[in-house]
N, CA, C and O atoms as a DFTB+ gen file, in Angstrom:
372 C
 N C O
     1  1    -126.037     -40.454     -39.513
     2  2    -125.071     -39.398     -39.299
     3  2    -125.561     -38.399     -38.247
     4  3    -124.826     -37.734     -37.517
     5  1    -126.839     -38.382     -38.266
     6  2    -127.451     -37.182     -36.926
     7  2    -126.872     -37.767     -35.608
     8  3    -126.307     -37.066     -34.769
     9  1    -127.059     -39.116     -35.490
    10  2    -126.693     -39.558     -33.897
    11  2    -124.907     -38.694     -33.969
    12  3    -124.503     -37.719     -33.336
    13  1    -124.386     -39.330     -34.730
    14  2    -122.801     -39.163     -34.358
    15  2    -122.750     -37.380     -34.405
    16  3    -121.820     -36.868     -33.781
    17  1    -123.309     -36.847     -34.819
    18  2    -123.025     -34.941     -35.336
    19  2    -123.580     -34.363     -33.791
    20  3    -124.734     -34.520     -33.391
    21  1    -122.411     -33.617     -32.980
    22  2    -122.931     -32.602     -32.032
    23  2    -124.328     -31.448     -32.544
    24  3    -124.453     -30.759     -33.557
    25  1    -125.091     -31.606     -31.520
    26  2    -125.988     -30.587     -31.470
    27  2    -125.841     -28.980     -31.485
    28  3    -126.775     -28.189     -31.610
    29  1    -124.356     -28.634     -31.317
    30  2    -123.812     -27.598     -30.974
    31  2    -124.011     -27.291     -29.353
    32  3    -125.079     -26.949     -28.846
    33  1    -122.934     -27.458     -28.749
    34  2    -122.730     -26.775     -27.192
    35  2    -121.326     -26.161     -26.946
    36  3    -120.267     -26.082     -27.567
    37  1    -121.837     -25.749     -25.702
    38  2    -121.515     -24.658     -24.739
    39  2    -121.280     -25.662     -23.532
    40  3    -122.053     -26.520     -23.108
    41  1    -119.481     -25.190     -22.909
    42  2    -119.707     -25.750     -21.634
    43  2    -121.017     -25.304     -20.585
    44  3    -121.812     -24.414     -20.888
    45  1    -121.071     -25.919     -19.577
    46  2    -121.983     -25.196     -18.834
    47  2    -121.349     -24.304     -17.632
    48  3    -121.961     -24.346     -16.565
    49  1    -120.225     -23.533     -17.701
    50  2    -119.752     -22.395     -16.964
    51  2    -119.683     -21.037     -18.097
    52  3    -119.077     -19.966     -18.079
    53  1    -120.318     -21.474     -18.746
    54  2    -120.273     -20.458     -20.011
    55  2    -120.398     -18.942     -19.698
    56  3    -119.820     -18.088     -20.371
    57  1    -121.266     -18.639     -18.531
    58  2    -121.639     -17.561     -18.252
    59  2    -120.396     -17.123     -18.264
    60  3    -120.048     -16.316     -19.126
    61  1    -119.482     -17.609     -17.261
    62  2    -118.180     -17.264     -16.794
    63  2    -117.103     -16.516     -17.946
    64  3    -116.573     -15.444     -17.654
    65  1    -116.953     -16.894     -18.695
    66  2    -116.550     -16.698     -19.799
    67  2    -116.721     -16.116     -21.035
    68  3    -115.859     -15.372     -21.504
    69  1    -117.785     -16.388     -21.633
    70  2    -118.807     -16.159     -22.202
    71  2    -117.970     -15.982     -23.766
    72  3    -118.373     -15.266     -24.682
    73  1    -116.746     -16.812     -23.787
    74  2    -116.451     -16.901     -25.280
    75  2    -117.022     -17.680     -26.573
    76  3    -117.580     -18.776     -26.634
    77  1    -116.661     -16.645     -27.708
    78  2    -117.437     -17.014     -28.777
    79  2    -116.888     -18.550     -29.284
    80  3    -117.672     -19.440     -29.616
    81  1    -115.786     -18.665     -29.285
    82  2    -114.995     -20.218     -29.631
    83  2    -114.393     -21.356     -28.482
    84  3    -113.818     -20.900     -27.494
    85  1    -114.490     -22.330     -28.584
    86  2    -113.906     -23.131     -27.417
    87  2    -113.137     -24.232     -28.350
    88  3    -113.504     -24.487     -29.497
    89  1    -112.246     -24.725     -27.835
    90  2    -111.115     -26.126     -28.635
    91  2    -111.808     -27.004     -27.977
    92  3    -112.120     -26.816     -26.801
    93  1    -112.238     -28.398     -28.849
    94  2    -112.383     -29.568     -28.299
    95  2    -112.290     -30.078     -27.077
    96  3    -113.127     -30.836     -26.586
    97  1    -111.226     -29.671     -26.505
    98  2    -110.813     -29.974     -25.428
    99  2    -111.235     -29.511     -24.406
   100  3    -111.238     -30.165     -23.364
   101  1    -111.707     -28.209     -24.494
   102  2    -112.430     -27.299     -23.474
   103  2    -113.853     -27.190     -23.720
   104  3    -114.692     -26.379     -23.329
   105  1    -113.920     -28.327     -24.552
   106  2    -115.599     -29.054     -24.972
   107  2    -116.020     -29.830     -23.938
   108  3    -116.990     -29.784     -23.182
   109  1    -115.061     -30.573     -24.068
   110  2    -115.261     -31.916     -23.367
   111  2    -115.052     -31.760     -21.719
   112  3    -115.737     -32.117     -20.761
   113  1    -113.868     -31.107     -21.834
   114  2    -113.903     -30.519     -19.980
   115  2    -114.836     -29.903     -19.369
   116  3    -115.018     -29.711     -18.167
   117  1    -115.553     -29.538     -20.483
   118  2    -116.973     -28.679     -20.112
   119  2    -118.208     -29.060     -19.721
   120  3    -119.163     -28.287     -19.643
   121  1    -118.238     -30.268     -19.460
   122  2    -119.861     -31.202     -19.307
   123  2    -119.912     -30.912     -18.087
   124  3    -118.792     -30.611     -17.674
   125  1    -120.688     -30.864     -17.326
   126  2    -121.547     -30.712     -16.006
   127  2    -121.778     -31.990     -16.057
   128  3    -122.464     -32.573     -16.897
   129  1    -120.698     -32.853     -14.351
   130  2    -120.776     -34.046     -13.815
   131  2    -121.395     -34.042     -12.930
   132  3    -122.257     -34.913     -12.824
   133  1    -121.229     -33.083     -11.933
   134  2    -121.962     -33.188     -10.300
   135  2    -123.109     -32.402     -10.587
   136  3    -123.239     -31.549     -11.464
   137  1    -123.950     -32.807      -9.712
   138  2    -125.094     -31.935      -9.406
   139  2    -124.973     -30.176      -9.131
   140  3    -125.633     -29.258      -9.618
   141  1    -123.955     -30.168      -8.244
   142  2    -122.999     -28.875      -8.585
   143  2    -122.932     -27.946      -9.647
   144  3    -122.962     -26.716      -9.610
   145  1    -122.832     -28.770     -10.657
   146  2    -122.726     -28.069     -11.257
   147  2    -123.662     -27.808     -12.143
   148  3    -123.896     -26.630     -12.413
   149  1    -124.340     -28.792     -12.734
   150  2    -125.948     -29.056     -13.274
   151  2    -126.580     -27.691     -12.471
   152  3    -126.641     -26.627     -13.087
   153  1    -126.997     -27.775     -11.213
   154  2    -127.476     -26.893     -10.999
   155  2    -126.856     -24.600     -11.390
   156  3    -127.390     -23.584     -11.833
   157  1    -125.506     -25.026     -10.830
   158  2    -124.759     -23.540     -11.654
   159  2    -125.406     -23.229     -12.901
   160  3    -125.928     -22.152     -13.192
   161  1    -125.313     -24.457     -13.746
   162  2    -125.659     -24.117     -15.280
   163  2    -127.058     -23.788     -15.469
   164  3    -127.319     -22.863     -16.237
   165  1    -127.827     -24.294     -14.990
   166  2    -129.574     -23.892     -15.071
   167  2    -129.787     -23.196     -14.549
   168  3    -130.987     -22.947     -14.656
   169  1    -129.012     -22.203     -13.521
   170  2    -129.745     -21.121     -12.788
   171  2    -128.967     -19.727     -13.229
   172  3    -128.984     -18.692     -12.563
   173  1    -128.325     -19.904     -14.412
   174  2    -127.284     -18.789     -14.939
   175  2    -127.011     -18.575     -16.562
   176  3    -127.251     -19.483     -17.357
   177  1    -126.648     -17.681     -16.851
   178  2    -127.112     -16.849     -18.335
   179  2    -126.673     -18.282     -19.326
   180  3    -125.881     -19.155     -18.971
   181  1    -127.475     -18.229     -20.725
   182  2    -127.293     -18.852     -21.958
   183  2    -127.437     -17.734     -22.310
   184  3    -127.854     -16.651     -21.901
   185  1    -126.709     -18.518     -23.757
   186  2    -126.651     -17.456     -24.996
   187  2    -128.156     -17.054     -25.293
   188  3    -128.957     -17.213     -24.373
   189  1    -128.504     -16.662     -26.227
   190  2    -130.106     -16.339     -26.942
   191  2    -130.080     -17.967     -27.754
   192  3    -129.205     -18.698     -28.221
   193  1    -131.675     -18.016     -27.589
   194  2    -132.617     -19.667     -28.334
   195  2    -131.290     -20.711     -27.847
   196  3    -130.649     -21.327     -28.698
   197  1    -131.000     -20.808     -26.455
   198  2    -130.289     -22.421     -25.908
   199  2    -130.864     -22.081     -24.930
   200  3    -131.527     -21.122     -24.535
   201  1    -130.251     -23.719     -24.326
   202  2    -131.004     -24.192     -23.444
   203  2    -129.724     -25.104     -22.389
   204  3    -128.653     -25.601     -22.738
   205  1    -130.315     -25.054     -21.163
   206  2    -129.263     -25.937     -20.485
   207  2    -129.808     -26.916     -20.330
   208  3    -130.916     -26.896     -19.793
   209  1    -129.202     -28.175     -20.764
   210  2    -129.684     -29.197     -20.693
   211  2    -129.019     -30.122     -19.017
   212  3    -127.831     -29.855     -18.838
   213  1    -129.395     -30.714     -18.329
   214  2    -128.821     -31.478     -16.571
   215  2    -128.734     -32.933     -17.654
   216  3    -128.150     -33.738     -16.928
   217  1    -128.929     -33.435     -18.586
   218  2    -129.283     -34.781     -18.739
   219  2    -127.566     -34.721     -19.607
   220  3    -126.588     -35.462     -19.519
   221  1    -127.808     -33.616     -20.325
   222  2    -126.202     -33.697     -21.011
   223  2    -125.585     -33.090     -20.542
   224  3    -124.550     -32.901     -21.182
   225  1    -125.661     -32.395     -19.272
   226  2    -124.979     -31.758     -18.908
   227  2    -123.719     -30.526     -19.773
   228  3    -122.520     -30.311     -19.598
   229  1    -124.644     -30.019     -20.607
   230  2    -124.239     -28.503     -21.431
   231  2    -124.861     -27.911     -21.974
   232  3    -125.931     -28.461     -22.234
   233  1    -124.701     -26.552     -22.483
   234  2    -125.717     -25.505     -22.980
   235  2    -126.045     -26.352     -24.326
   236  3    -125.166     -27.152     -24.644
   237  1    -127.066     -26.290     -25.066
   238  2    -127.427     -26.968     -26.261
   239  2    -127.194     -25.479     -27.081
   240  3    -126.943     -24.586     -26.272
   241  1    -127.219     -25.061     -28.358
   242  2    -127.822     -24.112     -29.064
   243  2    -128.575     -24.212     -29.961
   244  3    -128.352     -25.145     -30.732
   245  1    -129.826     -23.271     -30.262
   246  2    -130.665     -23.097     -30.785
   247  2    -131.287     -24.822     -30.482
   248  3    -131.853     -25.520     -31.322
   249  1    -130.914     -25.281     -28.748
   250  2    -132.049     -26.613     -28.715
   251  2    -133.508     -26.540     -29.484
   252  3    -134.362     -25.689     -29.233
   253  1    -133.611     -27.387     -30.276
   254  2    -135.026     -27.777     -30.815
   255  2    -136.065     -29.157     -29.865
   256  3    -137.121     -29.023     -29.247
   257  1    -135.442     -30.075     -30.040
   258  2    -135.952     -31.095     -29.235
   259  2    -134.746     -32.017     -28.475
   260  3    -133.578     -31.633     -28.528
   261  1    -135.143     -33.342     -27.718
   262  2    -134.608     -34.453     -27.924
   263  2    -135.177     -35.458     -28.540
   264  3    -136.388     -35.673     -28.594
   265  1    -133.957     -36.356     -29.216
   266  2    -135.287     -37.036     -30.316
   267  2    -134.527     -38.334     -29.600
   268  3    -133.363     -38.538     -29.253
   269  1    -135.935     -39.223     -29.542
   270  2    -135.552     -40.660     -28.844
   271  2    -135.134     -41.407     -29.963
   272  3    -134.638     -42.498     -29.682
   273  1    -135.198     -41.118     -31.126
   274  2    -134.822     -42.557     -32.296
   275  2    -133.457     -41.671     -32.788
   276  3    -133.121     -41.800     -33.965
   277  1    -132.833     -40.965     -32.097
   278  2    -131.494     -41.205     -32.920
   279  2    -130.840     -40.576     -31.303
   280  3    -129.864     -39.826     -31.291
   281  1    -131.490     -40.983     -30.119
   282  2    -130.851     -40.970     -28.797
   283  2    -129.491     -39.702     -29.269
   284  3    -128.353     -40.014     -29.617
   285  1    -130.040     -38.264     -29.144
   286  2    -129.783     -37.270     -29.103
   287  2    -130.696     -35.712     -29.287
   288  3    -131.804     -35.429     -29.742
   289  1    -129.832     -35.112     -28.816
   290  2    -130.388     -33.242     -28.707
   291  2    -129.927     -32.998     -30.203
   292  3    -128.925     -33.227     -30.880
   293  1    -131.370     -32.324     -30.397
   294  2    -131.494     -31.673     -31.965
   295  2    -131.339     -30.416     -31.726
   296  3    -132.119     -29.907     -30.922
   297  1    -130.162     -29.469     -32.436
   298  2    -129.617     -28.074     -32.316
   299  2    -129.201     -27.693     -33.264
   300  3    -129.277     -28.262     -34.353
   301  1    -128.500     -26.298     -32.955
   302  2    -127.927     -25.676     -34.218
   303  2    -127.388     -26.601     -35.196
   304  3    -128.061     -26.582     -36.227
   305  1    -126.132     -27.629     -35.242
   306  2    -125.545     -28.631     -35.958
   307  2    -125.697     -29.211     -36.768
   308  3    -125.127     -29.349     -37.850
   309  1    -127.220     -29.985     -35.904
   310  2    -127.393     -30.891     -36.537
   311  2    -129.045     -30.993     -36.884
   312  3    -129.488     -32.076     -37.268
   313  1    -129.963     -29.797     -36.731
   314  2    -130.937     -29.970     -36.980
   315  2    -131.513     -30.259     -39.079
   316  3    -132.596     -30.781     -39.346
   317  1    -130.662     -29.856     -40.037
   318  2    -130.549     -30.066     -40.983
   319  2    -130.598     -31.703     -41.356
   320  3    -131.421     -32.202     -42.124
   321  1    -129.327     -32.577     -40.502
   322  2    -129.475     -33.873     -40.750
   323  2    -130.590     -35.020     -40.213
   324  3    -130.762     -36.193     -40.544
   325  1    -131.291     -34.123     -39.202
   326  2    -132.505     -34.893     -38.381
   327  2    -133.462     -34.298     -39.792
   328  3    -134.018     -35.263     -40.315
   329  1    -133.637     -33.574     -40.190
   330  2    -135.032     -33.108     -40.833
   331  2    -134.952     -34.075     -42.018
   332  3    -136.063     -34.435     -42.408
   333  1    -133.579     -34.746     -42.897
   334  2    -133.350     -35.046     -43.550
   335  2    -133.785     -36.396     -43.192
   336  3    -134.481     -37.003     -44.006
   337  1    -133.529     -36.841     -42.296
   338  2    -133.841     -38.211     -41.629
   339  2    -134.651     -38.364     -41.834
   340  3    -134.929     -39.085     -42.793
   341  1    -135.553     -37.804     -41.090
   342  2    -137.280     -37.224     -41.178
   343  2    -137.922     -37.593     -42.511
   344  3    -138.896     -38.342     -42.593
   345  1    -137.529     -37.222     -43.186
   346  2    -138.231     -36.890     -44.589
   347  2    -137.613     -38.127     -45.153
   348  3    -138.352     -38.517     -46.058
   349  1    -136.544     -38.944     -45.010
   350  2    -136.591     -39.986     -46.052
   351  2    -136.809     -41.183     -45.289
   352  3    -136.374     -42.197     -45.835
   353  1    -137.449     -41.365     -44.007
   354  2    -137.840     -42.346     -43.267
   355  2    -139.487     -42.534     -43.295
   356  3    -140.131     -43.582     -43.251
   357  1    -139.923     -41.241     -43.377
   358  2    -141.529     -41.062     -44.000
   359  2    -141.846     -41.761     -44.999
   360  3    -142.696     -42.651     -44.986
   361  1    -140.892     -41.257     -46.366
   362  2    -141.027     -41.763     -47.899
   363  2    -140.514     -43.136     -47.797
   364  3    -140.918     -44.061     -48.502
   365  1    -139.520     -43.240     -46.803
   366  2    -139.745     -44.638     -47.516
   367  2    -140.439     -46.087     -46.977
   368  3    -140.277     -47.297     -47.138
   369  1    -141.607     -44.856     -45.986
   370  2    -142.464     -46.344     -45.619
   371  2    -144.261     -46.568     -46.773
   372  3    -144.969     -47.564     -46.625
C-alpha cells in the first residue's frame, strides 16, 4: 500500500500561489516536465521540512527519504505505511 499512497505534494509553481488546498487535477497539472521548469521549482520558496524533488518533478512534504524497494518518496502521507512495512518485513525474516 506505501508504493500506491502519495507522499504528499505540492505542484512545483507553488511559490506562485502558495495555496493551502489543490483538486486532483491541479495535482497532476502540477508536475514539472521541462527542465524549465525543474529548475523554477528548485531555485524558489517550499513550504517548511519539503523538498523539491527534479526526479518527480514536485514539492514532496515533510520529504523523509526515497526508498528504492517500494520505488517511491517517503513524506507526510505516507511515512506511517513505510515504517509499518519496515517493521513487519524485519520480523518476518
Amino acid at each position: 500500500k506505501v508504493h500506491f499512497t502519495s507522499p504528499g505534494i505540492l505542484p512545483w509553481n507553488w511559490a506562485c500561489t502558495k495555496q493551502r488546498y489543490y483538486t486532483q487535477d491541479e495535482l497532476r497539472s502540477g508536475i514539472a516536465i521541462t527542465q524549465d521548469q525543474k529548475k523554477w521549482g528548485k531555485t524558489h520558496d517550499w513550504p517548511a521540512r519539503s523538498f523539491f524533488s527534479g526526479k518527480f518533478g514536485a514539492i514532496i512534504l515533510r520529504a523523509d527519504h526515497y526508498c528504492v524497494w517500494v520505488c517511491q518518496w517517503i513524506g507526510l502521507k505516507n511515512y506511517k505505511l513505510h515504517s509499518i512495512f519496515i517493521i513487519f518485513k524485519y520480523i518476518s525474516h
